[in-house]
N, C-alpha and C positions, 0 to 999 in steps of 0.2 A: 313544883306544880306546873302541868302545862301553862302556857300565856298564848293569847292572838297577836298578831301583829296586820296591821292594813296600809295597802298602797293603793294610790289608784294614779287613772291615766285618763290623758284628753285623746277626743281626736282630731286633725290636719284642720275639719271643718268646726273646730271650737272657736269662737271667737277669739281668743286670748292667744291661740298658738295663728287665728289668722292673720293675726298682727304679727307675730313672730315672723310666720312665713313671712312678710312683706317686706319688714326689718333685713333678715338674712338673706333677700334677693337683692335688693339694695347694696348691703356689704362684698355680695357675690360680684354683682358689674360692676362696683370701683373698683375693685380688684383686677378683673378680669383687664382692664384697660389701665390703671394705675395700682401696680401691686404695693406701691408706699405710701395708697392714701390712707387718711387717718379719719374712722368714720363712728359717730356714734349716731345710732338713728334709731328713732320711737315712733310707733305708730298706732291710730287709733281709728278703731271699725266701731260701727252701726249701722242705723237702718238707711240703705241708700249711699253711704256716707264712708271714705278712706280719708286720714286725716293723718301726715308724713310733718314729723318733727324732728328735730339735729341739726348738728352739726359736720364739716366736713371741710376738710383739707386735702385736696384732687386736683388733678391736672386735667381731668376728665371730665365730659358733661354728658349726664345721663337725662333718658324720658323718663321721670319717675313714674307720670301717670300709664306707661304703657307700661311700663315694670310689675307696679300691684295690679294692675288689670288681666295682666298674664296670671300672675299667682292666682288670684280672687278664682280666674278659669279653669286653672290645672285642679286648683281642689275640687272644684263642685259645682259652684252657684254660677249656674248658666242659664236659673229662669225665672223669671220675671215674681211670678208667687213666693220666692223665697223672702223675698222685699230687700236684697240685697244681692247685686249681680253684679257680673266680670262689666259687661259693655255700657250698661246703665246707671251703674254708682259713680258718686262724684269723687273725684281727689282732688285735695286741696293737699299745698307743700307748702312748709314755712322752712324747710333747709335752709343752714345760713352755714358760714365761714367758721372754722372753728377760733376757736380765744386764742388768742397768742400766748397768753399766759400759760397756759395749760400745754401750751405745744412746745415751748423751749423746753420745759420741763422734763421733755419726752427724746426729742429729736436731737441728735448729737453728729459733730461731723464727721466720725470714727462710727456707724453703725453697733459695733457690738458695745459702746459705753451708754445706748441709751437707756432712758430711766424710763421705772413704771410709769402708765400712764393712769394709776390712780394708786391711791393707799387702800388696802384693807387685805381681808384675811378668807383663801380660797382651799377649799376640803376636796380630799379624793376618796374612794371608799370601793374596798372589792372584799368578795368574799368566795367560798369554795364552795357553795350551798349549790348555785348553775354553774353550766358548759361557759356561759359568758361571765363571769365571775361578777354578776348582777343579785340583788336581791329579788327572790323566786318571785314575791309579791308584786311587786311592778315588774317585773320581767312578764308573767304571766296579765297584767294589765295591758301592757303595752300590744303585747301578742292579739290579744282579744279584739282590741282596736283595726290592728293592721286588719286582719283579718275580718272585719266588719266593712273595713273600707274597700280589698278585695272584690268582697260580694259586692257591695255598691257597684262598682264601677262593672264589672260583670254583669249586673243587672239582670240574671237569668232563674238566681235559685230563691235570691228574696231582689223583690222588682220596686220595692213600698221605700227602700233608707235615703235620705237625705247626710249632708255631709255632716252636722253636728251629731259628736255624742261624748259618751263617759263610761267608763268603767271601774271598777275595783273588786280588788280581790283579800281577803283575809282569810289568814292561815294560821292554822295549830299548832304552836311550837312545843316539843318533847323539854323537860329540863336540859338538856345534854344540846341545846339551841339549833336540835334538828326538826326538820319539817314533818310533820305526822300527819297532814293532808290538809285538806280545802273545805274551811266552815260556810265562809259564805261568798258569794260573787253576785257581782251589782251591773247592770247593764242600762244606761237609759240612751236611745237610739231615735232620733229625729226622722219622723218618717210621713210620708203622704198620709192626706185626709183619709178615713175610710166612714162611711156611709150609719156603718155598726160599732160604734166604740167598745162594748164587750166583746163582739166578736172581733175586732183591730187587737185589743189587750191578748185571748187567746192566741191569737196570730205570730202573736210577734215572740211573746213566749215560748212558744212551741218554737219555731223557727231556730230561734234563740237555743234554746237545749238542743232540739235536734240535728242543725245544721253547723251555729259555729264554734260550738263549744268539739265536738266531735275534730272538728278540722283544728282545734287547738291542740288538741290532744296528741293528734299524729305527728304535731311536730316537735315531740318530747322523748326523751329515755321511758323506759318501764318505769323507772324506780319513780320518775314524778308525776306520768303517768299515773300509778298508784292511788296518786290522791286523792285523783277525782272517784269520789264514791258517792252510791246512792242517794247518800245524806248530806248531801251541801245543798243549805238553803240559797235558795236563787232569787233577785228585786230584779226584772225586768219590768223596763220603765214605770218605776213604782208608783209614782204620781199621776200614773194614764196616761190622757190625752202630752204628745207632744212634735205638734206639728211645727210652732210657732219655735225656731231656735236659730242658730247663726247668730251675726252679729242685728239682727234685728232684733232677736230673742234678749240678747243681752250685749252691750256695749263689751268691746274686746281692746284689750292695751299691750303693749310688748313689755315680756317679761312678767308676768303675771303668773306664769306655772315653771317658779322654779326648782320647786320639790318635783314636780311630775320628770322637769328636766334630769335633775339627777340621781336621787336613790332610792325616792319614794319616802325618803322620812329616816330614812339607813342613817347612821355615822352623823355626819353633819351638814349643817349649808353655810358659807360667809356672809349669804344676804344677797351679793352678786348677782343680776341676770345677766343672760348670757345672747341671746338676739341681738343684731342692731351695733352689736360692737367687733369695730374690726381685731388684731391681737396684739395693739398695743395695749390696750388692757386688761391688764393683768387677772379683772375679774374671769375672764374666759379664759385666756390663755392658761392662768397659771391653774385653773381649775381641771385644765386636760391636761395638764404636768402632773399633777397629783394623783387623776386617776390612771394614768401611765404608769408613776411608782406604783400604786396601790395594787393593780392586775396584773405587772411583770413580781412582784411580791410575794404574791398570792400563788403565781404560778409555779414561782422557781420554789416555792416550800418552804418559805419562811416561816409563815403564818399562814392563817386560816382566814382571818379576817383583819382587815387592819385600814386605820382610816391615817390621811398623814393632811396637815397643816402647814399652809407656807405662807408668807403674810409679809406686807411692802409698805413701804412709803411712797409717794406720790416724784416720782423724779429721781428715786434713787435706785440702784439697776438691781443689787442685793439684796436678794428676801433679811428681813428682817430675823425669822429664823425658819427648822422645818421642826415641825412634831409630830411626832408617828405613836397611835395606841396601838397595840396587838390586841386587844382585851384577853389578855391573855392565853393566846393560841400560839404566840412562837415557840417554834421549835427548836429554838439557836440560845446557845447559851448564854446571852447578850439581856442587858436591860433596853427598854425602850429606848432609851434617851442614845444608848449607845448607838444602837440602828440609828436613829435618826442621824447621827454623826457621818455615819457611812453612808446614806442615802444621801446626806449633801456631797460627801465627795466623788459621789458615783455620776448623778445631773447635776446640769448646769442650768441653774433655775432661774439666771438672769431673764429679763425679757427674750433677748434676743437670741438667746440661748434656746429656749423654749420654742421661739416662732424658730427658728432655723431645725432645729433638730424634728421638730414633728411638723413641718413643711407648712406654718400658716398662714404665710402670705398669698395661699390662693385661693383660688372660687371655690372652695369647699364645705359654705355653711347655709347654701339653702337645705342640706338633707337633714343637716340638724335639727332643724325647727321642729318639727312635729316626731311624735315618738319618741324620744328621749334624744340624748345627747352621749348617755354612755351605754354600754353593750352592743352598740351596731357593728356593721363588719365593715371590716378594713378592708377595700377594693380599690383599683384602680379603676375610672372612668373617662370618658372625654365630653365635655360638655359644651355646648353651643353658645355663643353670645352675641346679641346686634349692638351694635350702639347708636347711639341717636342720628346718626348719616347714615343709617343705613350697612355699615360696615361691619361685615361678621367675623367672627376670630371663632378659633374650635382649640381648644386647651384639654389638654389631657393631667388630669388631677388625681392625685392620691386619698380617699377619702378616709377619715377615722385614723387618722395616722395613731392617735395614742390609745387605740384600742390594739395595736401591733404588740406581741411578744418579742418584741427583739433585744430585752437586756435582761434576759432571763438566765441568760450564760454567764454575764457578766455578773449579775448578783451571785451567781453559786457561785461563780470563784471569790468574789467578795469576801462571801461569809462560810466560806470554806463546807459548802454543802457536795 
């Protein structure tokens, strides 16, 4: 019997990803200036109001208030009506020194013997359904955002969007857990006062179907393409009026969308967020190991879908173990448990194993905050940074390292494909 399945997505100007954002620019310049400091950092928006909390082990002294001030600009809020702005919101920092406890536990004088910097249990999950080996539904959520924030900044085709919004998407699944198209898509988008509230709701809808659903569409194959058919019902901004949104609308924290970060609701989550923390922790780190295995996997034809488990103690360098489902789409004649055997001797899933092989000791986690964390594209960049003297440095960074196909050769020969 067909089933639906729903993801949805934020966008950069949600409160919850603005604190992310802030978080991972934070971890971005320790880095950029001390690449072994050790950082967890949380933050919290409102009206007026950025509020920077953590820890931190650096050699380095950052402006934090010019840090989120910058973010808070590059997304959006540059005026004054939003009731939350770049130059007029207040930061407050309560950063302090990390525990020593926590840190011996971590840091070793041999680099590759050190220990996670927490316990618990981190998921990866790809599958063959998209080109990014993403689940279509937050794939297709995510897209709709981008593309919403696009026009924003464009300002020419729709002139009316402010930086908050949301999306979702749910889809029609065949018995055979293929996609047979697009039931309904959900759109609420933060946008200027209008004078005519029914004729603003008209507006925005129209816009909405006509404009960026169309530009979503061009950036697809035929076959998913396909889906979009006559018959998808559409909630553009169901509730009406929505002027009032940002972290004024709603108080915003880091790590708060960690489903949106990784699969939409796909395979699994450990619990983990992922902002604000540098890679000795394992919750981030070892959650882009996993989805490394899980898309070099999927690729080289093992499976179709497969989600894999790898899980730590707090100080000690060796996962505790790896677990890998097929849900039964491998193609190899092997039991699960058996792959999983291979998959540990194939990575090296210690901490530093991890940060060294997919390069995470550098500035490469402000892109992550907003729009997921998994399916972006592997590019190289160079990036800009000041620090507090005034001193600029330009680093040139590899971003999404573990969205790379590079051990896709190495598994066919593994498992004799």
């Amino acid at each position: 019997m067909p089933y639906l399945f729903t993801s949805e997505s934020v966008s950069e100007g949600h409160p919850d990803k603005v604190a992310d954002q802030i978080s991972d620019a934070l971890i971005d310049n320790f880095l950029a200036w001390d690449p072994d400091s050790k950082v967890a950092c949380e933050t919290l928006v409102t009206t007026g109001l950025v509020v920077l909390a953590g820890e931190v082990k650096s050699t380095t002294y950052l402006d934090v208030q010019k840090i989120a001030r910058e973010v808070v600009r590059k997304i959006g809020y540059t005026k004054s009506e939003y009731m939350f702005e770049a130059d007029s919101c207040g930061v407050i920092s309560t950063i302090h020194e990390q525990s020593a406890d926590i840190n011996q536990g971590v840091d070793r004088v041999e680099k590759q013997d050190q220990g996670a910097g927490d316990q618990g249990m981190m998921f990866g999950y790809a599958t063959s359904e998209t080109e990014n080996f993403m689940p279509l539904a937050l794939d297709l959520a995510h897209k709709i955002l981008i593309e919403l924030a696009d026009l924003r900044r464009d300002n020419k085709e729709i002139t009316y969007l402010r930086p908050d919004a949301k999306s979702q998407v749910t889809i029609e699944y065949a018995d055979d857990h293929k996609p047979v198209r697009i039931d309904t898509i959900v759109v609420s988008t933060q946008h200027d006062d209008f004078d005519d509230e029914k004729a603003m709701q008209a507006k925005i809808e129209e816009d909405i179907k006509s404009i960026l659903i169309p530009r979503i569409k061009a950036q697809l194959n035929p076959d998913l393409q396909s889906l979009f058919t006559d018959n998808i019902k559409y909630h553009i901004n169901p509730t009406g009026k929505f002027v009032i949104g940002g972290p004024h609308g709603d108080s915003g924290l880091t790590g708060r969308k960690i489903i949106v970060d990784t699969y939409g609701g796909k395979g699994a989550h450990g619990g983990g967020a992922f902002s604000g923390k540098d890679p000795s922790k394992v919750d981030r780190s070892a959650a882009y190991a996993t989805r490394h295995i899980a898309k070099n996997m999927v690729a080289a034809g093992i499976c179709d879908e497969v989600l894999v488990q790898v899980s730590y103690a707090i100080g000690v360098k060796n996962p505790m173990g790896v677990y890998v489902n097929t849900y039964g789409s491998s193609k190899i004649n092997l039991t699960d448990g058996e792959i999983s055997d291979k998959i540990l001797s194939i990575f090296d899933m210690t901490p530093f194993g991890i940060e060294t092989r997919l390069k995470l000791r550098n500035p490469i986690y402000s892109e992550t905050a907003a729009y997921g964390h998994m399916g972006r594209k592997n590019e190289t960049v160079t990036k800009e940074f000041t620090g507090a003297t005034g001193e600029k440095k330009s680093i040139e960074v590899e971003l999404f390292t573990w969205e790379k196909l590079d051990y896709v050769s190495k598994l066919k020969e593994a498992f004799g494909l």
